[in-house]
C-alpha positions in Angstrom: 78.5 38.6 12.9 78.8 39.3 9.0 78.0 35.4 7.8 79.4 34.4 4.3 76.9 32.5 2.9 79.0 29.1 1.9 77.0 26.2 1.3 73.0 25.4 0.3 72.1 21.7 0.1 68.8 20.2 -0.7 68.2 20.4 3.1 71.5 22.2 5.1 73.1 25.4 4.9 76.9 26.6 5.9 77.7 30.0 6.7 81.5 31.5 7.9 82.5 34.1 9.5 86.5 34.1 9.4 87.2 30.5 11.8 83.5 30.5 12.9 80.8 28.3 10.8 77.4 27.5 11.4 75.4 25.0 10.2 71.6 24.5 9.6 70.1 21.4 8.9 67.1 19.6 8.5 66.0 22.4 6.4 63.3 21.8 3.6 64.3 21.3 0.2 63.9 24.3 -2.1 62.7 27.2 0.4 63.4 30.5 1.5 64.8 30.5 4.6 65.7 33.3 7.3 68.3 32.0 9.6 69.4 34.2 12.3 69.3 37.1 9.8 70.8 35.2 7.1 68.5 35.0 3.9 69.5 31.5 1.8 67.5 29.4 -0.5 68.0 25.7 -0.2 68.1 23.6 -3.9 65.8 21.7 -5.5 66.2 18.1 -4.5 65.9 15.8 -7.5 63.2 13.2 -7.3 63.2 10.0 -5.9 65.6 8.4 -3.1 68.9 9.4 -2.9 71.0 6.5 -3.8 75.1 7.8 -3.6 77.4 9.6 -2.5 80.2 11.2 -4.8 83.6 13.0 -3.2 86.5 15.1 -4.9 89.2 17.3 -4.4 92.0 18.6 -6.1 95.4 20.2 -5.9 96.5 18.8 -2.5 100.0 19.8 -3.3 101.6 17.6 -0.8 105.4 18.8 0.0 104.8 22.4 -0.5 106.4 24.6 1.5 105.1 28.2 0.3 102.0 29.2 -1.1 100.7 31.6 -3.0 104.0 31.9 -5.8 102.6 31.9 -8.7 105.4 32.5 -12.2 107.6 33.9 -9.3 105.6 36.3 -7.9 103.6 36.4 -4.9 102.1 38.9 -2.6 102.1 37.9 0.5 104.2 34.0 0.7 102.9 32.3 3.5 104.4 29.5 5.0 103.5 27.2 8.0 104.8 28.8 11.4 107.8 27.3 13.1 106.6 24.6 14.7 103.4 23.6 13.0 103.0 20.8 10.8 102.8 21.5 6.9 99.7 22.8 6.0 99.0 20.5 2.9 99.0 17.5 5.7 96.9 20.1 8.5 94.3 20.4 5.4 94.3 17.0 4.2 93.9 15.3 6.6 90.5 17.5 8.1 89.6 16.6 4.3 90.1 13.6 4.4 87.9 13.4 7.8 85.2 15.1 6.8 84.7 13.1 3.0 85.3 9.8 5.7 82.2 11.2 8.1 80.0 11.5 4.6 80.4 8.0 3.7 81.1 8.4 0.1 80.6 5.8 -2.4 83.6 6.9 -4.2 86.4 9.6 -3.8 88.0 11.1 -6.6 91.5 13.1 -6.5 91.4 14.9 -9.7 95.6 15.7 -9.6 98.4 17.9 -8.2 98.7 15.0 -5.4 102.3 16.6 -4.9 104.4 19.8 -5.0 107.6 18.5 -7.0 106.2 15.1 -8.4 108.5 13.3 -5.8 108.4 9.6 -4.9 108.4 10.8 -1.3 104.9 13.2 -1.9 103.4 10.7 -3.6 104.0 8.2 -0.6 102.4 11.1 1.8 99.4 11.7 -0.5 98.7 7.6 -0.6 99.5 7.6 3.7 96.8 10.2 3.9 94.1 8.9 1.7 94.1 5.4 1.0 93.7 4.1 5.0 90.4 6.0 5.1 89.0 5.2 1.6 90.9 1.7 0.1 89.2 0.3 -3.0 86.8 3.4 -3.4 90.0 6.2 -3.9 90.7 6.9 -7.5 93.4 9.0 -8.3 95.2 10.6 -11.6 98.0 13.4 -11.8 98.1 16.8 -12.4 100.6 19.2 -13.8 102.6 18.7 -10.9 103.0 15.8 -11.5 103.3 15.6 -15.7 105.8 18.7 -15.6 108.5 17.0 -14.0 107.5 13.9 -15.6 106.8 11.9 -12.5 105.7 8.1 -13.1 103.0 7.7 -11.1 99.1 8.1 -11.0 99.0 8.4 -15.2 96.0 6.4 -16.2 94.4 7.4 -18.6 91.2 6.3 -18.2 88.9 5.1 -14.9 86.1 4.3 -14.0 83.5 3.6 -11.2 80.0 2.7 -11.2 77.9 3.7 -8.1 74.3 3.3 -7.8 72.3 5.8 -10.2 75.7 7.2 -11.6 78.8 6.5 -13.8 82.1 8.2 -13.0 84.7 8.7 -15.4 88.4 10.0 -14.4 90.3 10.8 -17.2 94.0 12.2 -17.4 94.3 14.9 -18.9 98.0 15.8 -18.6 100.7 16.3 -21.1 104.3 15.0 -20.2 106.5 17.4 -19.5 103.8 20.7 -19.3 101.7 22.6 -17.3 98.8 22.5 -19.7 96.6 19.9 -20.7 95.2 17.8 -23.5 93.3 14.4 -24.5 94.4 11.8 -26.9 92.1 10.0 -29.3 91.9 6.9 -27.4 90.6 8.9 -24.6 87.8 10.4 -26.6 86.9 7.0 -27.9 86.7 5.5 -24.3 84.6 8.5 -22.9 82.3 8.3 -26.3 81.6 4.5 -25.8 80.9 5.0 -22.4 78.6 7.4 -22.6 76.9 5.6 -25.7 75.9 2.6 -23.7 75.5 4.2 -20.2 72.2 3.0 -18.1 72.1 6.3 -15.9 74.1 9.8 -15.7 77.7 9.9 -16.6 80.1 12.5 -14.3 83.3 13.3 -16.3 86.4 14.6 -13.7 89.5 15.6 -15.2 92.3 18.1 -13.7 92.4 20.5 -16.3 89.5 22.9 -17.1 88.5 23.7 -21.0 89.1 26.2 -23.5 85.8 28.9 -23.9 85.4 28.0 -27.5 83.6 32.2 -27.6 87.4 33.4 -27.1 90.2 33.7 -28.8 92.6 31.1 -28.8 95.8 30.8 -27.1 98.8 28.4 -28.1 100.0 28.0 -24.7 96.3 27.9 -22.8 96.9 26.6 -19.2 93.5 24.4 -19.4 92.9 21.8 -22.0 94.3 23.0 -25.6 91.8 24.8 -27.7 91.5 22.2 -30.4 91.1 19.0 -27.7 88.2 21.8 -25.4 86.2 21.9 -28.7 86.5 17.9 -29.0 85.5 17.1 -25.8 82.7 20.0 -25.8 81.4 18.2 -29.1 81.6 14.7 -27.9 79.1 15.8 -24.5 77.2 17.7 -27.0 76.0 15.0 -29.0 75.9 12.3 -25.6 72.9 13.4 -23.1 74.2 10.7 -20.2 77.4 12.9 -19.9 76.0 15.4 -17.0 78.8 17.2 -16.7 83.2 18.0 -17.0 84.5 18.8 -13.4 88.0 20.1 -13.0 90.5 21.5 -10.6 93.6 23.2 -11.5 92.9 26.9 -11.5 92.1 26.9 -7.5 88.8 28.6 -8.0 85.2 28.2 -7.7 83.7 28.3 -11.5 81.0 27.3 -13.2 80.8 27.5 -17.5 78.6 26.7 -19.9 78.4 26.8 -23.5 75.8 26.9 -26.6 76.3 23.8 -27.9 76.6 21.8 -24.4 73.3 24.3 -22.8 73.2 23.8 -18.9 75.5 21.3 -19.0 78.2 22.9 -16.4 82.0 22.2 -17.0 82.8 23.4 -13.3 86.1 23.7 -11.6 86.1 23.3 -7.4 88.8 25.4 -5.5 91.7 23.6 -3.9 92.5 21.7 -0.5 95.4 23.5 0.2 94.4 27.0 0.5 91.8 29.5 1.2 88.8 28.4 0.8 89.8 25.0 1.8 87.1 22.5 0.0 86.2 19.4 -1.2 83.2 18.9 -3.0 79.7 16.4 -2.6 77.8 14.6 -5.2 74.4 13.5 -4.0 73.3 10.8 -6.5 69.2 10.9 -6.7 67.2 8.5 -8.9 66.1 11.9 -11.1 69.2 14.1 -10.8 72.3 15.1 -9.1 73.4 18.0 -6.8 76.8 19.4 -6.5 77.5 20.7 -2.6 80.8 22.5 -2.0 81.7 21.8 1.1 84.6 24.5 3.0 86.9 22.5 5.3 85.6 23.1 9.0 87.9 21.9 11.1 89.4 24.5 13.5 93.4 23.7 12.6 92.2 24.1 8.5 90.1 27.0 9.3 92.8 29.2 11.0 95.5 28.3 7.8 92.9 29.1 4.7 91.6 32.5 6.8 95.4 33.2 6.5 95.6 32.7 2.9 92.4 34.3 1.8 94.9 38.0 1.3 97.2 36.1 -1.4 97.8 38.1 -4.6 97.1 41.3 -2.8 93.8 40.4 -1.3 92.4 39.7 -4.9 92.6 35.8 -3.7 88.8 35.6 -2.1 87.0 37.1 -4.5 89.1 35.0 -7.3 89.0 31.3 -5.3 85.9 31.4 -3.7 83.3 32.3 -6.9 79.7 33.2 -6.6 77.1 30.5 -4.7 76.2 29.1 -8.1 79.2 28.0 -8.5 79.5 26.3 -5.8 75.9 24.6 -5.2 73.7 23.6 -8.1 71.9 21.1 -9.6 73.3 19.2 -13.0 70.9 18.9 -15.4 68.6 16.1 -16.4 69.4 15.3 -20.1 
């Protein structure tokens, strides 16, 4: 079998091969190891006990019908088979299962809960996810939403404390457009929070900054140029911010910048579509790991293998990224 090396963990390792996975645990932390032929190294783990558990996922996308459109174009448009249930609820729900079995502290859905920004997809994403999580599921909009100017999920501002951690949810759509931005208020929140913060401070958003190194674009999809600089300056200058984690762009990436050094601003790929993910925070007294983690159930399996050959096959390589952007530690600041 030719194994796709997924997923290295302080201690576990995920490999896939089309709809089969295998998985290694119990591994030691930190080590070279040679499994069945397959070379991985496991991370570091952070000193001290591990004392959370930190869930996301993004772009869920309930109600769509047809993926892989994107400004009208799409090569090949795959929709569910006659028959089968819509596969945003066929991945969502195995999402939703397998975040359930890890016994997360907190789940965060970092936007694009819906296709159209319908009452009725809102009500689906809220029937999927709030039986299994209750109190601990924080939620906030995406463009999906803010385009058609749907009313729901637009706080600006959340947070949740878990042991040895601080998360902080911010909105960062703009009413009536794709792209995204911050208002001052929302600086001033995340500044203050960070300012008096007792341990690390994770910082989820939907949109992904502006690469301050490039040349700037009126209309940039992510966060506007002038608000990416903001925000990069504002983690600059506060050490308990660990780190900006996004969705949006349905890929796999990793960033980082002079003035924030290995502070990652990372975006995780999307539920709905090859590669399937949500991603793991493991909260340790001296650090915290990000673990991407490729939905496994067999129903999700056989729908993102499908949809891995979107955009004429350039879809993979684009959505699924390199390991390190997938499975690293955040830094210790």
């Amino acid at each position: 079998m030719a194994w796709e090396l997924t997923t290295v963990a302080d201690d576990e390792v995920v490999a896939f091969d089309g709809t089969e996975v295998s998985h290694w645990v119990g591994l030691e932390p930190d080590t070279d190891h040679d499994l069945d032929g397959l070379h991985a190294r496991t991370l570091p783990r952070p000193p001290g006990e591990r004392l959370a558990t930190i869930a996301t996922v993004n772009d869920v996308h309930f109600g769509e019908v047809e993926c892989g459109v994107l400004d009208g174009w799409g090569d090949p448009i795959l929709r569910s088979d006659p028959g089968e249930a819509p596969y945003p609820e066929v991945m969502n729900r195995a999402a939703v299962a397998e975040m359930a079995a890890a016994e997360p502290d907190v789940v965060l859905v970092k936007g694009d809960l819906t296709s159209d920004g319908t009452d009725e997809q809102y009500q689906a994403f809220l029937a999927c996810y709030q039986p299994a999580f209750g109190e601990r599921l924080v939620h906030v909009r995406g463009n999906h939403e803010s385009y058609p100017q749907a009313p729901f999920a637009a706080v600006p501002f959340q947070t949740r404390t878990v042991p040895g951690a601080i998360v902080a949810l911010l909105d960062t759509s703009l009413a009536g457009r794709e792209s995204g931005g911050l208002t001052v208020d929302q600086f001033e929140q995340l500044d203050e929070l960070a300012a008096s913060a007792d341990r690390p401070v994770l910082a989820f958003g939907h949109h992904h900054v502006w690469d301050p190194a490039t040349t700037r674009e009126a209309g940039y999809f992510g966060i506007n140029p002038e608000d990416s600089e903001r925000l990069i300056a504002l983690i600059a200058r506060r050490p308990a911010i660990v780190g900006w984690f996004a969705g949006h762009t349905h890929r796999n990436r990793v960033r980082r910048f002079p003035a924030t050094g290995d502070v990652p601003f990372a975006e995780v790929s999307c539920v709905k579509d090859f590669p399937g993910a949500w991603a793991e925070y493991r909260v340790f007294e001296g650090g915290v790991l990000q673990v991407f983690r490729r939905i496994s159930a067999p129903e999700a399996l056989a729908w993102s293998e499908r949809t891995k050959v979107m955009y004429a096959g350039a879809y993979h390589d684009y959505a699924f990224g390199q390991l390190e952007d997938r499975c690293f530690a955040l830094p210790s600041r």
